[in-house]
N, C-alpha and C positions, 0 to 999 in steps of 0.2 A: 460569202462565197463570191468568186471572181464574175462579174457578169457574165462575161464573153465566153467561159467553159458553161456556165448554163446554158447559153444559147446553144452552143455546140452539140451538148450533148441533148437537149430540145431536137437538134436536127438529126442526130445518130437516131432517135427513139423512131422521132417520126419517119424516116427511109426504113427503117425498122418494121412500123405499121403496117407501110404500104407494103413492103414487099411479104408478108406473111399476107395483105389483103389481095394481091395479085398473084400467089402460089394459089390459092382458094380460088381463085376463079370468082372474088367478088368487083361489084363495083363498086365507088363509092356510099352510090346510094342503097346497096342491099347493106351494106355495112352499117351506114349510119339506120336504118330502117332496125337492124338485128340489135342496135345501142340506146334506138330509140334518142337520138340526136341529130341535129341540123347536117347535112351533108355539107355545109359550110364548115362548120366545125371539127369534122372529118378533115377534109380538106387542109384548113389549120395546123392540124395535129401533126398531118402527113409533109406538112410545109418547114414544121419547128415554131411556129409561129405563136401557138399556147400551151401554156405549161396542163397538164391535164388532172387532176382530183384523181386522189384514189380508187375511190368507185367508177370513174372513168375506165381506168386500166383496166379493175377487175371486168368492167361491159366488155371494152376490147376484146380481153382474151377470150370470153364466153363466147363472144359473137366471132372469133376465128378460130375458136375450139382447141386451144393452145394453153399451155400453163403461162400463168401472167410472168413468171420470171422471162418466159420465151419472148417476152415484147423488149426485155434490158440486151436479148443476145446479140450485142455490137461490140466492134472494135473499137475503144479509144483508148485515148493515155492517161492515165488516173495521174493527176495535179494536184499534188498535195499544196503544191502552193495556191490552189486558187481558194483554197480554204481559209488563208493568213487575211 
C-alpha cells in the first residue's frame, strides 16, 4: 500500500478521534485515563502520527461511547491505486 494514502488516512482517523473526543466534552487526559494510555499517545493518534492496534480502537470507542465503525466515519477518496 502506497505510504502517503496511509498517512493520509492516519490523519482523517485521528481529526476523526478528536472531534468525537471534543463533541464529549473530553480532554485529552480524561480520554487517555478512560484508555488507560499515555496522553502522549492520545495526542499521537489525534496528530496521524501512529498507526493504532486493534484493541486500541476498540478502547477508543468504549471510552467515547461510540460504535468503533464511528471512529472510520470520514471523508476520503478510496485509491485503489495505492494498493498496486
Amino acid at each position: 500500500m502506497n505510504k502517503k494514502y496511509k498517512e493520509e488516512v492516519l490523519v482523517l482517523f485521528g481529526r476523526r478521534v478528536a472531534e468525537l473526543r471534543l463533541d464529549k466534552k473530553l480532554s485529552l487526559r480524561e480520554l487517555a485515563k478512560e484508555c488507560d494510555l499515555d496522553n502522549s499517545k492520545i495526542n499521537k493518534i489525534e496528530k496521524g502520527k501512529i498507526n493504532v492496534q486493534f484493541y486500541t480502537v476498540l478502547e477508543l470507542a468504549g471510552a467515547l461511547k461510540v460504535h468503533p465503525k464511528e471512529l472510520f466515519d470520514f471523508e476520503h477518496e478510496w485509491k485503489e491505486e495505492a494498493f498496486m
